[in-house]
GULO-114594 format. One record per residue (C-alpha): residue number from 0; chain; y, z, x. Coordinates in steps of 0.001 Angstrom, whole numbers. Example, Ala and Ser with C-alpha at 12.3 -4.5 7.8 and 13.67 -1.06 7.14 Angstrom:
// GULO-114594
0	A	-4500	7800	12300
1	A	-1060	7140	13670
//
This chain:
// GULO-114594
0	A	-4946	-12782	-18855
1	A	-6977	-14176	-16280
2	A	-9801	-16655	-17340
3	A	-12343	-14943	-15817
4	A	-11164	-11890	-18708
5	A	-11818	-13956	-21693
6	A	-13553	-12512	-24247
7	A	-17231	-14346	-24549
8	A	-15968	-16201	-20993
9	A	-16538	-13485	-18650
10	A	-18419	-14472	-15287
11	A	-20937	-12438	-13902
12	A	-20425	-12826	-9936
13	A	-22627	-9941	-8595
14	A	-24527	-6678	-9772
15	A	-25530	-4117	-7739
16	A	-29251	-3065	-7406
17	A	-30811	155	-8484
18	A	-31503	978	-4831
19	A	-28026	627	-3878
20	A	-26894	2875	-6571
21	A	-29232	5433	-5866
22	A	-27995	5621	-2022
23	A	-24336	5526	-2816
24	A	-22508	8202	-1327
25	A	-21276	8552	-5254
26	A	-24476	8964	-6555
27	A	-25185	11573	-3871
28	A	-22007	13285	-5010
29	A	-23117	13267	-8868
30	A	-26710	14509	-7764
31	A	-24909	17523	-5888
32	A	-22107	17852	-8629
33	A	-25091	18272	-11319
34	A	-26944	20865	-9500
35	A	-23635	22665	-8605
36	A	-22010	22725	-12284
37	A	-25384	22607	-14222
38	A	-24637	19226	-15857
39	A	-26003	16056	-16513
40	A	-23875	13440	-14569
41	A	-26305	9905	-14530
42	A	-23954	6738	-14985
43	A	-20676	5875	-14189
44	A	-19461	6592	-17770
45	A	-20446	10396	-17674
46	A	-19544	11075	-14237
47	A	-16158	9516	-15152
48	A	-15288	11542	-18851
49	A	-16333	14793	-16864
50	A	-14234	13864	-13879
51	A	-11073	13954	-16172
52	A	-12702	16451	-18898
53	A	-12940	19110	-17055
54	A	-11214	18196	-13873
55	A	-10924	22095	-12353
56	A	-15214	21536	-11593
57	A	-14589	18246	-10619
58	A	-11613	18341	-8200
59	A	-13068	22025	-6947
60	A	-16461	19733	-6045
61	A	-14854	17087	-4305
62	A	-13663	19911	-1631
63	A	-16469	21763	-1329
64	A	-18737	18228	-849
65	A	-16926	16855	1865
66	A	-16799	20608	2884
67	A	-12678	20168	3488
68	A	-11602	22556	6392
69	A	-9016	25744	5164
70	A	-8052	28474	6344
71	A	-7787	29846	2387
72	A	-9073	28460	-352
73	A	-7802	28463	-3787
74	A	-10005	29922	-6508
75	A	-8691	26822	-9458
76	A	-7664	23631	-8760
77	A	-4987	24272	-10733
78	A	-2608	26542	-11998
79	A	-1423	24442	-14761
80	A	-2595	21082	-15505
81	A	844	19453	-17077
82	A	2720	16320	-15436
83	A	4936	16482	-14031
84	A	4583	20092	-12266
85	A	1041	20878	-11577
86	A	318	22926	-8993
87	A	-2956	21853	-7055
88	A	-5027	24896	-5564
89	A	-2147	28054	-5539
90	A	-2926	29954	-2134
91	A	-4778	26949	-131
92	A	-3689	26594	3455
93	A	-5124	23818	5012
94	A	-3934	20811	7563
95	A	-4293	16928	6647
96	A	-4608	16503	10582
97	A	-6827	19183	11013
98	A	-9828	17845	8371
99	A	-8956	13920	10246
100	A	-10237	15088	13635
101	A	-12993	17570	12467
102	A	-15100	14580	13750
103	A	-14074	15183	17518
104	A	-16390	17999	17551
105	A	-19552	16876	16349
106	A	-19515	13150	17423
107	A	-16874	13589	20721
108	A	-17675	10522	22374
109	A	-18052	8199	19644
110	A	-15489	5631	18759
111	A	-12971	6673	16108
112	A	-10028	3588	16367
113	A	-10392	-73	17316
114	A	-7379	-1325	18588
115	A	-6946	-5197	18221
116	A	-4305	-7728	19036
117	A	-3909	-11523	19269
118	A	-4876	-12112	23096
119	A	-4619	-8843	24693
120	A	-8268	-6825	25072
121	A	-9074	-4697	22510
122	A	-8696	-1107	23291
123	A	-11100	1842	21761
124	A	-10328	5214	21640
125	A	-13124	8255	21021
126	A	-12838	11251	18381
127	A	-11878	13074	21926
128	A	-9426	10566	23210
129	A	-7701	10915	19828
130	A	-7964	14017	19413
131	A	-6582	15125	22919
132	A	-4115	12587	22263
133	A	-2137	14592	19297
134	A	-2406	17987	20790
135	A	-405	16240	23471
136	A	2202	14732	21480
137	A	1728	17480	18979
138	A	2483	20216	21552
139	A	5727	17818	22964
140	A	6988	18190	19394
141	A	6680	21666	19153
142	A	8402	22083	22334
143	A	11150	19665	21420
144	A	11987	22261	18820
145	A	9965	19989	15554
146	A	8828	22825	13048
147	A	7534	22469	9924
148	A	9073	20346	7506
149	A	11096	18673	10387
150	A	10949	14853	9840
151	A	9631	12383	12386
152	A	10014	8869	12205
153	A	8164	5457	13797
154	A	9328	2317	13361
155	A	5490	742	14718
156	A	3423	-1362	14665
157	A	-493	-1614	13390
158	A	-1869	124	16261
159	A	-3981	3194	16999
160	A	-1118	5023	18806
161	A	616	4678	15516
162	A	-2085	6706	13687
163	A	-2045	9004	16705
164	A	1521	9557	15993
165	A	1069	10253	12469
166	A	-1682	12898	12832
167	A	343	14976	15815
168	A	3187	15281	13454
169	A	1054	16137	10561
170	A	1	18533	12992
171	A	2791	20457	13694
172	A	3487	20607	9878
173	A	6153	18048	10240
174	A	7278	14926	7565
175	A	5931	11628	8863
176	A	7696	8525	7686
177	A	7044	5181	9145
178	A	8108	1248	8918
179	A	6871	-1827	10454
180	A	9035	-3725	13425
181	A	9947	-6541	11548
182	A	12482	-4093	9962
183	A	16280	-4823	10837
184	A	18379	-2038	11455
185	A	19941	-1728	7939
186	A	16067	-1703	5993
187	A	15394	1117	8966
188	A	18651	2937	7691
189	A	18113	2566	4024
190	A	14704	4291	4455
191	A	15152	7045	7452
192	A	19027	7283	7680
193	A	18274	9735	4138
194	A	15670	11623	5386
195	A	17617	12715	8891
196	A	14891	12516	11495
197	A	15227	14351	14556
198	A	12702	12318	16588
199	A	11774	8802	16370
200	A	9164	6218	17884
201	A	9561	2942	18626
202	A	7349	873	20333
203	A	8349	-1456	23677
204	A	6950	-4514	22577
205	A	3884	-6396	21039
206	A	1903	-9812	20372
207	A	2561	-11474	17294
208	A	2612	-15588	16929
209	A	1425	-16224	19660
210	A	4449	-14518	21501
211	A	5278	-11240	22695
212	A	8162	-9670	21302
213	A	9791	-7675	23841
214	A	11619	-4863	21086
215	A	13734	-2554	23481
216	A	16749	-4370	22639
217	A	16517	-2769	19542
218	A	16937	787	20522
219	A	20652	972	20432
220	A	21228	-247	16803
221	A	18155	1948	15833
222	A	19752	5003	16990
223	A	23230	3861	15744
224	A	22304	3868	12033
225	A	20046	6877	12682
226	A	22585	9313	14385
227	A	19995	12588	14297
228	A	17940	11333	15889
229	A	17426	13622	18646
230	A	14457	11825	20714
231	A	13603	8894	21337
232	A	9544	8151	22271
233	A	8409	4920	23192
234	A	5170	3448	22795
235	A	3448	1700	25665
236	A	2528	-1620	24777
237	A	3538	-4030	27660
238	A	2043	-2483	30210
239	A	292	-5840	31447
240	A	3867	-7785	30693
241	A	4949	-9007	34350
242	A	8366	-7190	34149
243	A	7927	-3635	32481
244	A	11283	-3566	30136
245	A	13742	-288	31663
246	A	14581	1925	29239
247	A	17742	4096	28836
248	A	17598	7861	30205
249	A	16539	10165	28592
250	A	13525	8308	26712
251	A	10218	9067	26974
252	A	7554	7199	27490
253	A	4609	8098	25095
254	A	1919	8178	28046
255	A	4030	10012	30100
256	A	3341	13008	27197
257	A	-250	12073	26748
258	A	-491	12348	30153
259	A	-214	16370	29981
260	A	-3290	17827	28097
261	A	-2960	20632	25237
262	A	-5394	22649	23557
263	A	-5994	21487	19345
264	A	-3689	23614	17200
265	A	-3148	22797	13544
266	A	-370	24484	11584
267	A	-1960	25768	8213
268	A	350	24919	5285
269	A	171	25374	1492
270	A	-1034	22716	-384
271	A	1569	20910	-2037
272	A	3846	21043	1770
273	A	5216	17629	2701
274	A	2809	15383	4758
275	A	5158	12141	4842
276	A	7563	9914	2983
277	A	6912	6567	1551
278	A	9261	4673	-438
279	A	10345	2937	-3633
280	A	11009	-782	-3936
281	A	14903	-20	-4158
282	A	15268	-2455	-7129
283	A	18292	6	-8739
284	A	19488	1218	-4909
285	A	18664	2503	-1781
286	A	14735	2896	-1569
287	A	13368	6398	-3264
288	A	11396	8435	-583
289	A	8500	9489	-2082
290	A	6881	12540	-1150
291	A	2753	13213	-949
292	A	825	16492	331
293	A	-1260	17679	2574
294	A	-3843	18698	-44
295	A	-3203	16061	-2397
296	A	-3834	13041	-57
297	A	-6782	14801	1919
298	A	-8877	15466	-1653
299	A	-7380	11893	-2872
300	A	-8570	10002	349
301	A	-12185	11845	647
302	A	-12263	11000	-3245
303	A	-11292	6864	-3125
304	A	-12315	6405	620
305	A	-15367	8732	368
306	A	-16990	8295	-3260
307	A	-15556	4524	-4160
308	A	-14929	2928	-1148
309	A	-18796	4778	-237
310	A	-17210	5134	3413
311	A	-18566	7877	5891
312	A	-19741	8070	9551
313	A	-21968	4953	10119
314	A	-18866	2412	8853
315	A	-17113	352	10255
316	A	-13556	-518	8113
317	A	-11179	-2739	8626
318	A	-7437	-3079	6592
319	A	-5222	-6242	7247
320	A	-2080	-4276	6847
321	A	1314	-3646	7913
322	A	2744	-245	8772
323	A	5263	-413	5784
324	A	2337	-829	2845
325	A	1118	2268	1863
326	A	-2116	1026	2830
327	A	-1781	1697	6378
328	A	-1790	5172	5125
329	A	-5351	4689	3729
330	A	-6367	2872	6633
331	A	-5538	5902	8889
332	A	-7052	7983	6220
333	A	-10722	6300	6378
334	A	-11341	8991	9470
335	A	-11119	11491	6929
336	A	-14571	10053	5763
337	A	-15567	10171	9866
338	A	-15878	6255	9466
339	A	-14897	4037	12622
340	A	-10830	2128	11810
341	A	-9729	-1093	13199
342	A	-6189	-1761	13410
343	A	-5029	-5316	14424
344	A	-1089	-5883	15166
345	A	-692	-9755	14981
346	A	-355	-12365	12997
347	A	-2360	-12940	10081
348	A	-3022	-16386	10612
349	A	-2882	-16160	14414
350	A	-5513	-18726	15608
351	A	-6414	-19783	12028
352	A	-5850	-18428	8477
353	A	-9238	-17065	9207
354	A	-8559	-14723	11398
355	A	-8826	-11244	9558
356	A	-12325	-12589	8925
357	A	-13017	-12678	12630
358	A	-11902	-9570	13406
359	A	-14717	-7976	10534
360	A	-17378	-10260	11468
361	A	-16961	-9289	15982
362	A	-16757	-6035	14845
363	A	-19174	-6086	12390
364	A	-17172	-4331	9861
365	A	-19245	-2512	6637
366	A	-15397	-2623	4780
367	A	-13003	-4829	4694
368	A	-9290	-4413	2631
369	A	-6984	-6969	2276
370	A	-3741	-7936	-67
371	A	-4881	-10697	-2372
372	A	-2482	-13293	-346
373	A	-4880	-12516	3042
374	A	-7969	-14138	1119
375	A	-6190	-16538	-1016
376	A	-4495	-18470	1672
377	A	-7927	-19107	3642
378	A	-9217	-19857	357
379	A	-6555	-22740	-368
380	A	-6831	-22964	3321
381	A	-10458	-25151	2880
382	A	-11990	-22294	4948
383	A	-15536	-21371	5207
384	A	-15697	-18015	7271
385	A	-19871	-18012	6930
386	A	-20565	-20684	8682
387	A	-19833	-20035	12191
388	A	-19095	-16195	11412
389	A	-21968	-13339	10447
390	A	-21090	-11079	7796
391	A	-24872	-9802	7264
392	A	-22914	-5410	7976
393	A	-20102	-6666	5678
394	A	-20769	-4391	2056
395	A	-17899	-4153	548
396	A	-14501	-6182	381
397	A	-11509	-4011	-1509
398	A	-8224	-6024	-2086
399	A	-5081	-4999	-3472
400	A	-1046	-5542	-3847
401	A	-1516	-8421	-6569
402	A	-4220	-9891	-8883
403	A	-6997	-12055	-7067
404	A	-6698	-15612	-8012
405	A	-9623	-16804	-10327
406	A	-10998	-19331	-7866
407	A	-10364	-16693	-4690
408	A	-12767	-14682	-6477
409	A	-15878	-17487	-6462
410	A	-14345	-18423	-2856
411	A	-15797	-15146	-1600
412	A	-19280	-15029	-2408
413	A	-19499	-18966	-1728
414	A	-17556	-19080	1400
415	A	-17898	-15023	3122
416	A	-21090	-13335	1525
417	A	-22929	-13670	-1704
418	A	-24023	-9731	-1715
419	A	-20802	-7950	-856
420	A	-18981	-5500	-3301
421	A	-15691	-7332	-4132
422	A	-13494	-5032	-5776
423	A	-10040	-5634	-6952
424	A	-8210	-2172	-7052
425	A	-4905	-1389	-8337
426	A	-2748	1476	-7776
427	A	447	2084	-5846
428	A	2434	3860	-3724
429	A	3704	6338	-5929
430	A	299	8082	-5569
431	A	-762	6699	-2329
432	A	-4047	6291	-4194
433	A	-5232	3734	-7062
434	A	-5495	4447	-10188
435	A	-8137	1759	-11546
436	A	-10604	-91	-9248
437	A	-13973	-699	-8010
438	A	-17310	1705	-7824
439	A	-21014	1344	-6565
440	A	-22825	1920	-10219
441	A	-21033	-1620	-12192
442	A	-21289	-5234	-11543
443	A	-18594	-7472	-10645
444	A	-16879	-9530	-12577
445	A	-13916	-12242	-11898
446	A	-10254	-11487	-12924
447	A	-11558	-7970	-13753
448	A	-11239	-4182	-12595
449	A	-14395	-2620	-13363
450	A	-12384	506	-14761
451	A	-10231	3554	-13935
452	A	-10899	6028	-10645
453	A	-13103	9453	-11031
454	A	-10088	12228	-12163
455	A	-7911	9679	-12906
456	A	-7359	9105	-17009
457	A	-5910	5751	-17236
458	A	-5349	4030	-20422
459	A	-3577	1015	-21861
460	A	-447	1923	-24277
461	A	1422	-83	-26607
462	A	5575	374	-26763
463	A	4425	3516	-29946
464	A	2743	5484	-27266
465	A	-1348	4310	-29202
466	A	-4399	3261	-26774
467	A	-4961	-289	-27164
468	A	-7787	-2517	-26331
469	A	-8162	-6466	-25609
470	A	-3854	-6771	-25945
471	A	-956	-5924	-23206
472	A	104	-3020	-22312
473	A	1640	-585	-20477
474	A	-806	1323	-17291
475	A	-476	4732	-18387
476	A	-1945	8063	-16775
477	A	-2527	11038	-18847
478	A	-3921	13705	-16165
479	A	-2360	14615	-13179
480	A	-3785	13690	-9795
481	A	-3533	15747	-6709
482	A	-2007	12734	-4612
483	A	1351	12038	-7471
484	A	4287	12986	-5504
485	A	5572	16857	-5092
486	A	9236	14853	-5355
487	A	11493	12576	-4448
488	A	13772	13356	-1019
489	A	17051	14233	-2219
490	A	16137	14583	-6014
491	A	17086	18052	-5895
492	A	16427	18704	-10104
493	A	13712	16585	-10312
494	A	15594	13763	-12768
495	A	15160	10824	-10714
496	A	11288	11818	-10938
497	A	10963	12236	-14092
498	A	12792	9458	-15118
499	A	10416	7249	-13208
500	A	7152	7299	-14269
501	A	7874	9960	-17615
502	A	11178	9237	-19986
503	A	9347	6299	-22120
504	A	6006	8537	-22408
505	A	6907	12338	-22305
506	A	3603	14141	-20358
507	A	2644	10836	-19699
508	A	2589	8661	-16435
509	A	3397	5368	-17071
510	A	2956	3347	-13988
511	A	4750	-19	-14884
512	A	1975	-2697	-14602
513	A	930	-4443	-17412
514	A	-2507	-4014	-18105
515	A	-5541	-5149	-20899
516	A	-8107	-3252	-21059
517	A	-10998	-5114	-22494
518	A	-13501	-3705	-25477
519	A	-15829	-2818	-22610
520	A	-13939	-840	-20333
521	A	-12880	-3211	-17844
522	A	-9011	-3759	-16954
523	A	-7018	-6492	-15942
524	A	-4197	-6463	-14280
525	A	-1516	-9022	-15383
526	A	1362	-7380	-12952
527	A	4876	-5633	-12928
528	A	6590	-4932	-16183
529	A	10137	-4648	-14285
530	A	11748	-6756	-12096
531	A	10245	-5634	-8579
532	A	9609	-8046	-6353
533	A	5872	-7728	-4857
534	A	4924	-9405	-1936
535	A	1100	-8434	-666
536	A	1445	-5349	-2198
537	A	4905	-4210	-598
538	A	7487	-3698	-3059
539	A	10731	-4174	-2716
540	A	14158	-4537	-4874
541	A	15243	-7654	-5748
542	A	18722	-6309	-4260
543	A	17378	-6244	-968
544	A	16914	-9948	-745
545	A	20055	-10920	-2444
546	A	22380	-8628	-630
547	A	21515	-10854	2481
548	A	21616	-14121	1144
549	A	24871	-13531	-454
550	A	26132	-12751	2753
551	A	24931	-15976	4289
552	A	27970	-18398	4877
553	A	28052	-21345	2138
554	A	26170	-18937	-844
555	A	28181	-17918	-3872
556	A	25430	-15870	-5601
557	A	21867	-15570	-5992
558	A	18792	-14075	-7864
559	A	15146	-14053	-6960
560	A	12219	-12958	-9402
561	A	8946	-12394	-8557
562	A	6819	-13873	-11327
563	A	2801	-13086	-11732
564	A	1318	-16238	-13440
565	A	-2308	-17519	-15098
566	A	-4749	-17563	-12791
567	A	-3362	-14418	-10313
568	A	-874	-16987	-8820
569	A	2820	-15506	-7954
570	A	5928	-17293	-7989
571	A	8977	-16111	-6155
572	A	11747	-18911	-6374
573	A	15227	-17761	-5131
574	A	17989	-19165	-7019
575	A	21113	-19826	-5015
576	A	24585	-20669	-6681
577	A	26696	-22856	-3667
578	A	30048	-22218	-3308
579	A	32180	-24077	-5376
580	A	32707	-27973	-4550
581	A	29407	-27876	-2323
582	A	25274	-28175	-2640
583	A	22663	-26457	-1110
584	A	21766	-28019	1471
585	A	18549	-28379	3772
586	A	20880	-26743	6326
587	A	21691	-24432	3647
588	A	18516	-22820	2935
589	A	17731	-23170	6748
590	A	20685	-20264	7341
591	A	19059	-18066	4225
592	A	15317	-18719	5261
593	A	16840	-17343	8730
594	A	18740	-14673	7602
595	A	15949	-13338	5213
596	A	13666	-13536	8206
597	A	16029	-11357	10674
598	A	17377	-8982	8468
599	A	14948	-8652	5868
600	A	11039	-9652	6846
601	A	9638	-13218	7171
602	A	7041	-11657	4367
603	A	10138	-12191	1842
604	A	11156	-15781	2776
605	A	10465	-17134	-1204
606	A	8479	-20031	-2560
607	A	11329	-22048	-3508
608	A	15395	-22132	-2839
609	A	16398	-23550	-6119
610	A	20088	-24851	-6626
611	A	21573	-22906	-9866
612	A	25149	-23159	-11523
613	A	25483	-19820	-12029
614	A	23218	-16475	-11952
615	A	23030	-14921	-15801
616	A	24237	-11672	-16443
617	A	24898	-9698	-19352
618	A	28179	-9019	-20897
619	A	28088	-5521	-18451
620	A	27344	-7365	-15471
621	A	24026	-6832	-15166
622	A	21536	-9612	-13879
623	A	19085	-10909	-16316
624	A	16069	-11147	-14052
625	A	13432	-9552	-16389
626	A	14113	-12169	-19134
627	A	14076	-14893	-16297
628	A	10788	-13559	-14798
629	A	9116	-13510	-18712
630	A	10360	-17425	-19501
631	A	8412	-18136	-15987
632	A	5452	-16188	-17640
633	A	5737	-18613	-20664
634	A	7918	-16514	-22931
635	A	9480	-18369	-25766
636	A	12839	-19075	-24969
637	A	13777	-18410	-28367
638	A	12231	-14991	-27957
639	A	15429	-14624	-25598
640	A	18278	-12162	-26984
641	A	21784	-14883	-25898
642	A	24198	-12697	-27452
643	A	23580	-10002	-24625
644	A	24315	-12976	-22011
645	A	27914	-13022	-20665
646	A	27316	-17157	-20781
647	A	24299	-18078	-22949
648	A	24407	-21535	-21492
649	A	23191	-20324	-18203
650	A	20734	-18231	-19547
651	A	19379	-22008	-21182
652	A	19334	-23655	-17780
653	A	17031	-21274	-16830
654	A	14698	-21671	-19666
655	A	14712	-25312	-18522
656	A	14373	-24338	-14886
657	A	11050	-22464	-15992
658	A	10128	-25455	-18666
659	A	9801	-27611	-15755
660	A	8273	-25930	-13058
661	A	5606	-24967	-15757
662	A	4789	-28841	-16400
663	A	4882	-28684	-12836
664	A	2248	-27036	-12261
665	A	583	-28292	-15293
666	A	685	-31606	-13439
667	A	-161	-31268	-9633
//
C-alpha cells in the first residue's frame, strides 16, 4: 500500500469547493435524474448506491440526458441483468459515429480535433471538416464492397485522420481495429492476421525524435502477414517532405478519397453490434481480440467522459497516448461529450520531458490524461512546468495505466497547479472504460482512488469470495456494464470469456488487480495479480518480449516480470541466461535492447538486463514468473512452494536476485 493510504497517514492534497460541485456537469445530471425518477440523489454516496441499485433508471437516464441519437429506442436497459450475457437495450438501433458528429450541425465551424506534431504546424479540423471527411471515406468503403461487420484495420499514428478513420468505419457498421507504427510486422499479425481485414491504413510517414520516419517501406511485409487485405489506404503525412515517397499501384491515397464529397449516412445497428477490436496482453498466446459495442461504449463514454471527467462543449482535452492503449479510444471518444481533442504524434519527451505539458498549457487545455510514467519522469526529471508555462484553463488532470508515485502526486500541485482535479483512475481494456476513479463531489487524496464509477459495483474480495476492507484483494465487479465485451473474436462458445474475468468468482467479474479498499471508501490500487507485463498502461504478455530476445544471437533463455513496488514505482528487469561458456555482454544487451526496439516497441526495452544461470520453471515446464514478481514485491522467500520447481536452487538465486536489488533501493 502506498504511504499516502495509511490508515491515520492519509494526506489531504485538494478538496473541491461547494461552487464547483454545484456546477458539475454530475451534479446537473443528479438534479435532472431526481426530478426525472422522483428521488433524492444529493452526494456522491446516494447517487452512486442508486446508480448500481437500480441501474435500469439509471443507465435509461444517462441516454435520455445526453439525449443519445436512435433511430429506436429500447423500452429497459436491460433484458436480463446477469454477467456474463446481459443484453443492453433489446430493439435499440443507433450509430457510435452518428451521436460523435451530432456536433457538426449545431456548432459547424467550430474546431473539433487539434492535430499536433514535433515541428510540423499544427493542423485543426472543424465539426464540418470532420464530418465531411468520413462520409468521404465512409462512402469509399461502402463502395469498396465494406458492409457491416466487415473489419477495417489502421496501423496509425496519434493523429486526427486516425480518428477520422475510425468514425467512417464505425459508420458504415464496420469492425475498427487499430495499432500504433512502432508495431513490427509479426505484433501487426498477431493482432489483425485473426480478425481478416479486408482494408487497411497505413500512414506514409511521421515526426517522432526529432526525425521523420519515412514508413512506406513497410507496406510489403504488412500486406504479407495480412493476406486479405484487399485495400490498401494511405495516410498523407509527408506532404511537405522534399521527395513525396511513390507508392505501389493500386494504393490510394487518403486525400485523393477525401477529395470527393458525400452526403452523412450512418448505418443504424442494434446495440450490442461490433464497433472495434482491442486486445489482450497475450501473456498465455496470441493476443485475445476483445470486442465492445456501439451502445455500450457510446452510454460508457457520455457516462466517464461526460459525468466524471465533467467534459462537454467549452473543453479543451488533451490524452498523451499511443494508438495501441485503449485510451486513444477515449480520447477519440471525448467528441461524444462535443468537447474540442488534441492529438499529438511525437515523442513524449521531444524537446524536454516537459513536453505534454506544453502542448496543454498553448492550447490551453481544461483536461489533461496521461499514463502515470508521462508525469513521473518530468517529476524525477527536476521539472517545474508553472513557471514559464500557464495552466490557469487546466481543471482536471486524469492519469492511468499504473499507480501514481507518492511524490508524483505532491509534484503536481507544487510544480503544474495547486487547484486542478488530479484523479488517478483505474480500469482497463477489457471494458474500454474504468471501473474505479475520480469524481467532482470528493477531495483528493495521495496514493488513493476516491472510489468506484456511477453503475459500476466494484468491491474488494478475498480468495472465499467475502468483501473485505483495509487488506488485499482481488478488484471484483458484481453488475454488468454496458461497455464489458459482447465476446472475444474467435471464441465461438464463449469459454475463453468466461474463463477470463468469471471461473474464480461465478456471476462475478474479477478484473485481476489487486486492490484495498480502505474503511472509508477509497481504493488503492497495488497492481496486477498475474504475470502481465504493464508498461504505461499497455499490456502485454511476457511471451512477447521473450520470444524476441530468445531469438537474439548469444541468448540461451530469458524471463522478464513486471513488478509494481512501494511507493507506485515499477520494476521490469529482464533476466537473460547466456549461452553456455559465455556472459552477457554490453554488446550483448546492445543486440536485445535493439531487437526489442525493432520488433517489439522501444516502450518495452526493460529497466535492467540481468545475467541469470538459468530461468525457473516448474516440474511441467512452466515459468515461475508470478512467484518471481511476488519475492520482488517483498514476499518471504520461504513463503515460496520449491517442490513445484524443476531446480529449487534457481528458484533461490532469484530470491537473492530480489534480496539485493531491494537493499538496493533501500540504499540509493
Amino acid at each position: 500500500m502506498s504511504q499516502g493510504s495509511d490508515e491515520g497517514q492519509r494526506a489531504l492534497l485538494w478538496s473541491p469547493t461547494e461552487e464547483s460541485v454545484c456546477r458539475s456537469r454530475m451534479a446537473g445530471f443528479a438534479r435532472w435524474a431526481e426530478k426525472r425518477f422522483e428521488r433524492d440523489l444529493s452526494g456522491f454516496e446516494v447517487l452512486h448506491t442508486w446508480s448500481v441499485d437500480q441501474p435500469d433508471e439509471f443507465w435509461r437516464g444517462v441516454w435520455e440526458f445526453f439525449e443519445v441519437e436512435a433511430s429506436s429506442t429500447g423500452a429497459r436497459a436491460f433484458h436480463d441483468p446477469v454477467m456474463p450475457g446481459a443484453r443492453w437495450f433489446p430493439g435499440a438501433r443507433l450509430n457510435y459515429a452518428e451521436n460523435s458528429l451530432r456536433w457538426a450541425r449545431s456548432r459547424p465551424d467550430d474546431v473539433a480535433i487539434v492535430g499536433e506534431h514535433e515541428t510540423a504546424r499544427a493542423g485543426a479540423w472543424t465539426w464540418t471538416r470532420l464530418e465531411a471527411g468520413v462520409a468521404s471515406l465512409a462512402q469509399h468503403l461502402r463502395k469498396a464492397g465494406v458492409r457491416p461487420g466487415d473489419r477495417v484495420a489502421g496501423v496509425l499514428p496519434n493523429i486526427p485522420e486516425t480518428i477520422l478513420a475510425l468514425l467512417a468505419t464505425a459508420s458504415v457498421g464496420a469492425v475498427w481495429s487499430v495499432v500504433n507504427t512502432d508495431f513490427g510486422p509479426a505484433g501487426v499479425a498477431d493482432r489483425f492476421a485473426q480478425i481478416e481485414p479486408r482494408v487497411l491504413l497505413v500512414v506514409d510517414g511521421y515526426e517522432f525524435a526529432g526525425s521523420v520516419r519515412d514508413m512506406t517501406g513497410s507496406y510489403a511485409a504488412l500486406l504479407t502477414v495480412l493476406p486479405t487485405v484487399e485495400q490498401l489506404i494511405v495516410v498523407d503525412q509527408l506532404e511537405s517532405s522534399p521527395v513525396l515517397p511513390e507508392l505501389p499501384v493500386g494504393v490510394t491515397r487518403l486525400s485523393d478519397i477525401l477529395a470527393v464529397p458525400s452526403d452523412p449516412s450512418y448505418e443504424q445497428l442494434p446495440f450490442d453490434h461490433p464497433l472495434w477490436i482491442l486486445y489482450s496482453s497475450g501473456t498465455t498466446g496470441k493476443p485475445k481480440g476483445i470486442v465492445h459495442s456501439h451502445g455500450g461504449v457510446t452510454l460508457e463514454f457520455l457516462k466517464a467522459l461526460g459525468l466524471h471527467a465533467g467534459l462537454g462543449p467549452e473543453d479543451v482535452a488533451y490524452y498523451a497516448v499511443a494508438t495501441t492503449w485503449m485510451v486513444w479510444n477515449m480520447l477519440a471518444g471525448i467528441l461524444l461529450t462535443g468537447a474540442r481533442v488534441i492529438t499529438y504524434d511525437g515523442s513524449p519527451t521531444f524537446g524536454g520531458p516537459e513536453k505534454s505539458f506544453e502542448i496543454v498549457a498553448r492550447n490551453r487545455a481544461t483536461f489533461f490524461g496521461a499514463g502515470a510514467g508521462v508525469l513521473s519522469m518530468a517529476q524525477r526529471a527536476g521539472v517545474t512546468p508553472n513557471v514559464s508555462m500557464d495552466f490557469s484553463a487546466l481543471e482536471s488532470i486524469l492519469v492511468t495505466g499504473s499507480p501514481l508515485p507518492d511524490a508524483t502526486w505532491d509534484w503536481v500541485y507544487s510544480s503544474v497547479s495547486p487547484t486542478v482535479r488530479l484523479g488517478s483512475d483505474s480500469g482497463g481494456t477489457d471494458v474500454t472504460s474504468a471501473f474505479i476513479g475520480t469524481n467532482p463531489y470528493q477531495p483528493v487524496y495521495r496514493g488513493e482512488i476516491m472510489g468506484p464509477y456511477l453503475g459500476v459495483d466494484a468491491q474488494s474480495w478475498n480468495a472465499q469470495g467475502e468483501r473485505v476492507y483495509g487488506e488485499v484483494g482481488e478488484l471484483v465487479i458484481t453488475k454488468p456494464m454496458p461497455s464489458m465485451p459482447v465476446f472475444f473474436w474467435g471464441d465461438e462458445d464463449g469459454s475463453r470469456y468466461r474463463a477470463a474475468y468469471f471461473d474464480m468468482f461465478p456471476g462475478a467479474w474479477r478484473q485481476g488487480d489487486w486492490v484495498t479498499q480502505l474503511p472509508e471508501g477509497p481504493f488503492v490500487v497495488h497492481g496486477r495479480s498475474d504475470s502481465t507485463i504493464n508498461r504505461g498502461g499497455i499490456r502485454m504478455g511476457s511471451a512477447d518480449l521473450t520470444h524476441v530476445v530468445d531469438r537474439v544471437d548469444g541468448v540461451a533463455a530469458s524471463m522478464v516480470i513486471g513488478a509494481e513496488l512501494a511507493g507506485g514505482d515499477y520494476y521490469m528487469p529482464l533476466f537473460v541466461v547466456p549461452v553456455p561458456g559465455t556472459r552477457v555482454t554490453d554488446q550483448l544487451k546492445q543486440r536485445i535492447v535493439d531487437a526489442i526496439r525493432e520488433q517489439v516497441s522501444p516502450r518495452y526495452v526493460p529497466d535492467e538486463i540481468i545475467e541469470a544461470p538459468a530461468v525457473p520453471r516448474t516440474r511441467t515446464g512452466k515459468l515461475l514468473e508470478i512467484p518471481v514478481k511476488k519475492l520482488y514485491q517483498g514476499a518471504d522467500p520461504s513463503s515460496l512452494n520449491r517442490a513445484t520447481a524443476e531446480d529449487p536452487e534457481v528458484l533461490d538465486w532469484y530470491a537473492e536476485a530480489a534480496r539485493r536489488h531491494a537493499n538496493d533501493v533501500t540504499t540509493r
